[in-house]
C-alpha positions, 0 to 999 in steps of 0.5 A, a space after each residue: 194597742 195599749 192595754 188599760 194597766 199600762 205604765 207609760 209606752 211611748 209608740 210610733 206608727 208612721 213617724 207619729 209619736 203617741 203615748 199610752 199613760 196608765 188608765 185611772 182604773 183596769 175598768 176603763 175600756 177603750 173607744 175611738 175619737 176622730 179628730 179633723 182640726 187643731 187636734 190633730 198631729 203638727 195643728 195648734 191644740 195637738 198638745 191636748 192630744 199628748 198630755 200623758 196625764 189626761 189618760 189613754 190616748 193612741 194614735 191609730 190610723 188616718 181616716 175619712 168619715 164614711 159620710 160627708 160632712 161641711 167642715 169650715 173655718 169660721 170665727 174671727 179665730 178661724 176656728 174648723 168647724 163640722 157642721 152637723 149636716 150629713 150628705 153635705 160638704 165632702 168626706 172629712 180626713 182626720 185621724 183616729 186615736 183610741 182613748 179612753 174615758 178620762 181622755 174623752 172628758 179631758 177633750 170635752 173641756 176642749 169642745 166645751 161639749 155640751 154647751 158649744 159642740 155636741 159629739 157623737 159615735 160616727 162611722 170612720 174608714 180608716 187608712 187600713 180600710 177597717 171601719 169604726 165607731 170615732 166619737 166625732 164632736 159637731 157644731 149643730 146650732 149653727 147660724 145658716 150662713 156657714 153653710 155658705 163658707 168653702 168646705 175643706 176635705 182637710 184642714 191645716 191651719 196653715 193651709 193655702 186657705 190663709 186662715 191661720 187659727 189664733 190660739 186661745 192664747 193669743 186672742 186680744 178681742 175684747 167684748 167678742 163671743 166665738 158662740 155668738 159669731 157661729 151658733 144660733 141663739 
């Protein structure tokens, strides 16, 4: 693991490239993130994870949510969402990376959380069957129907689900609001 006073290292586990920038200051102290959808390793918003500017952030293991979870797309973005409905849908796989607190406000700019997602610490079984507390984000107002939607164990944008998500960059509805589609009022 990186150390909070690090210059940048780049290190590779699994055939994964992940780097470890310096820390803004040697308080900072490291926690986990869990990611399951665009964020994570070949998936669109992956690059958010590998801007070295942003703070620590280090790929550690995959891993499952030791409860299950719905994950869905939804949207006409088709965007993956985990509603926050425990007992429900199947034990998501992800990946774990160690970040620190620069990287967690970085990715809540992402999330938009509070406003759109909320997140908060969950169990993770990771790959090398050691659990840990991952900041997970979740979408907790949603409108009921979601819980209607296919629920993955796995999300790939270009998945046989033919759901490909649409970068923001590439969105063109007008007059559309991704909020209004998924969340209650």
């Amino acid at each position: 693991m990186c150390m909070a006073r690090m210059v940048r290292i780049t290190v590779h586990t699994e055939d994964r490239l992940s780097y470890c920038s310096s820390a803004e200051n040697e308080s900072s102290s490291a926690m986990f993130v869990f990611v399951y959808g665009t964020l994570k390793t070949g998936e669109p918003n992956h690059h958010w994870m590998t801007n070295d500017k942003e703070g620590l952030c280090v790929f550690v293991k995959g891993g499952k949510t030791k409860t299950s979870f719905p994950l869905i797309i939804a949207s006409k973005y088709n965007i993956p969402f985990l509603l926050d409905v425990p007992g429900n849908g199947h034990r998501v796989r992800g990946e774990i990376y160690e970040i620190d607190q620069k990287r967690l406000k970085y990715l809540d700019i992402l999330e938009d959380y509070p406003v759109f997602y909320s997140r908060r610490e969950e169990l993770i079984d990771s790959d090398d069957g050691v659990a840990r507390k991952c900041w997970t984000y979740f979408l907790s107002k949603h409108k009921p129907e979601l819980l209607r939607l296919p629920f993955l164990e796995t999300y790939s944008s270009a998945g046989d689900h033919g759901l490909e998500y649409v970068t923001r960059y590439s969105r063109t509805l007008k007059n559309y609001n991704v909020r209004e589609d998924v969340q209650l009022s």
